[in-house]
Residue frames relative to the residue before (quaternion, step in Angstrom):
aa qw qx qy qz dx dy dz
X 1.0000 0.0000 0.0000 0.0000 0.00 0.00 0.00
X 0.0440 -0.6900 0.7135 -0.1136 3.83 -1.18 0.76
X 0.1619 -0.7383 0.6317 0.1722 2.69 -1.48 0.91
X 0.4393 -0.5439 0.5616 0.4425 4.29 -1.01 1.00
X 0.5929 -0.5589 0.4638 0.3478 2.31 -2.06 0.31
X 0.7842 -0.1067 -0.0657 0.6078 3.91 0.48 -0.31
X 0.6731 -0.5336 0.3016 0.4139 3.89 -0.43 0.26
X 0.5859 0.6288 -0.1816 0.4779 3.22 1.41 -0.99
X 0.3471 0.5821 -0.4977 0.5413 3.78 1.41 0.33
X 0.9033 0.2152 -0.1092 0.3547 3.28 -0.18 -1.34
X 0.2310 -0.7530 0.6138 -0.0538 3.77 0.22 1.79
X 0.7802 0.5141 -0.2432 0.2604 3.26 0.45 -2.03
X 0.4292 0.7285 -0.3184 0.4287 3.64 1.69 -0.08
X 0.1858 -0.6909 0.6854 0.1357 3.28 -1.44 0.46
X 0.0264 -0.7912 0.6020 -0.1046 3.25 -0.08 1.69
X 0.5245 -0.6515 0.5449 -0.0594 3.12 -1.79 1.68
X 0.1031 -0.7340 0.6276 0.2383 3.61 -0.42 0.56
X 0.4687 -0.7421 0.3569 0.3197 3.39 -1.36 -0.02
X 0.6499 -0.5229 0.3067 0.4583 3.29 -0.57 0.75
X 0.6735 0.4687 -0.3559 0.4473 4.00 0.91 -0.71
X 0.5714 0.5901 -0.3363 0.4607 3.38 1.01 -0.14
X 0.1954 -0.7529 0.6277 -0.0321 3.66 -1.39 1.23
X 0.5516 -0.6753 0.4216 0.2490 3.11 -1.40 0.24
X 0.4463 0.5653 -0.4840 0.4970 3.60 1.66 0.66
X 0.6136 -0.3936 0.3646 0.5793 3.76 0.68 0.17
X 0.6534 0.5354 -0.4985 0.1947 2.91 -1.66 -1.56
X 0.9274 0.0664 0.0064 0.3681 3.64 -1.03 -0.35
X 0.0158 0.8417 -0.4992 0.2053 3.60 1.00 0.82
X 0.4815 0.6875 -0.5419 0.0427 3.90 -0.42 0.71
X 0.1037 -0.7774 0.6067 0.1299 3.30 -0.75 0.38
X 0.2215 -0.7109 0.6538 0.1344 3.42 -1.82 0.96
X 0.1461 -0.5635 0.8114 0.0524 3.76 -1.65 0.30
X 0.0183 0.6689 -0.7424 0.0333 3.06 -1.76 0.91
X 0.0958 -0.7327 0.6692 0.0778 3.52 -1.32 0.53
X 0.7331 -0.3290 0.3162 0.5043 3.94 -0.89 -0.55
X 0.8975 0.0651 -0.1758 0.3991 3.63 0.53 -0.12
X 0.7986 0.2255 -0.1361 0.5411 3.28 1.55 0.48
X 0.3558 -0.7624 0.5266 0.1218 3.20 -1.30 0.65
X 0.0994 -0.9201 0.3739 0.0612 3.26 -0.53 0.84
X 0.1869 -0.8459 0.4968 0.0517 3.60 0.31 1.21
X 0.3046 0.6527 -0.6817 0.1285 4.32 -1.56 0.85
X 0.5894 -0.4876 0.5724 0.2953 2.77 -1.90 0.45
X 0.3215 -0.7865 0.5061 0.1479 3.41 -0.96 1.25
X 0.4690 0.5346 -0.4702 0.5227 4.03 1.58 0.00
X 0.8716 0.1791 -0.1123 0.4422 3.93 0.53 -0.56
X 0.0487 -0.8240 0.5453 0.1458 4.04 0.45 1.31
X 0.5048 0.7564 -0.2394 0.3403 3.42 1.32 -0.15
X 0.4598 0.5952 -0.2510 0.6094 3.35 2.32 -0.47
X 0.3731 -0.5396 0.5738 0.4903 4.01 -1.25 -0.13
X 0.5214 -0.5180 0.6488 0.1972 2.71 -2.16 0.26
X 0.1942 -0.7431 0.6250 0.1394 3.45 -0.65 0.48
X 0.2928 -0.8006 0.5208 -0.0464 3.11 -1.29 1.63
X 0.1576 0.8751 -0.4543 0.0540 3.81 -0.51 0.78
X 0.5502 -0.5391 0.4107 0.4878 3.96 -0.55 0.50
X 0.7602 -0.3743 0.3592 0.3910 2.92 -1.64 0.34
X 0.7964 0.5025 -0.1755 0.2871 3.14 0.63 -1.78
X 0.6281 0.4564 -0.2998 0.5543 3.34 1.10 -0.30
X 0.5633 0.5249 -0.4500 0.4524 3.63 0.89 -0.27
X 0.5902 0.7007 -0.1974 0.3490 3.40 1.23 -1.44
X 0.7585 0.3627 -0.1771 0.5116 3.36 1.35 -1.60
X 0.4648 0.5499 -0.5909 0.3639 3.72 1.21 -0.37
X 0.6673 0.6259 -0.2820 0.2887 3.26 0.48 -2.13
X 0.6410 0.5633 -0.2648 0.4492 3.34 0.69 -1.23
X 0.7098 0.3496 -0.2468 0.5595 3.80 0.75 -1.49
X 0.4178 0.7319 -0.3725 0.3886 3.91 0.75 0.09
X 0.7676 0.4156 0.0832 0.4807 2.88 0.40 -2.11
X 0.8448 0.2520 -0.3244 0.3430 3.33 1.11 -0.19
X 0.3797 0.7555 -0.1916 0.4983 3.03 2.37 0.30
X 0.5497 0.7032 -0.2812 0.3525 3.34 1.65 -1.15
X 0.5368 -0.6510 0.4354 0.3137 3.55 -0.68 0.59
């Protein structure tokens, strides 16, 4: 895991909001993946880091998520 320096490094991404996320604010994430990383920020602030993780560990959050969900 690593954290960018500010989200705003990584333009060249194709970043994904999340489906829990609305357009009244509040809960605002977005994700970007390439081949050897995952990249995870708060779209209200690009000025924050991005936090970076392998695939696999993105894989097992998502996974422990999805099976936690109500």
């Amino acid at each position: 895991m690593s954290i960018d320096s500010t989200a705003q490094d990584l333009p060249q991404l194709r970043w994904v909001k999340s489906s829990y996320s609305s357009e009244e604010g509040g809960e605002c994430v977005e994700v970007a993946a390439n081949g050897t990383a995952v990249h995870i920020r708060d779209s209200k602030d690009l000025t924050r880091s991005a936090l970076t993780v392998p695939p696999a560990a993105w894989a097992a959050f998502v996974g422990f998520a999805i099976a936690e969900a109500p």
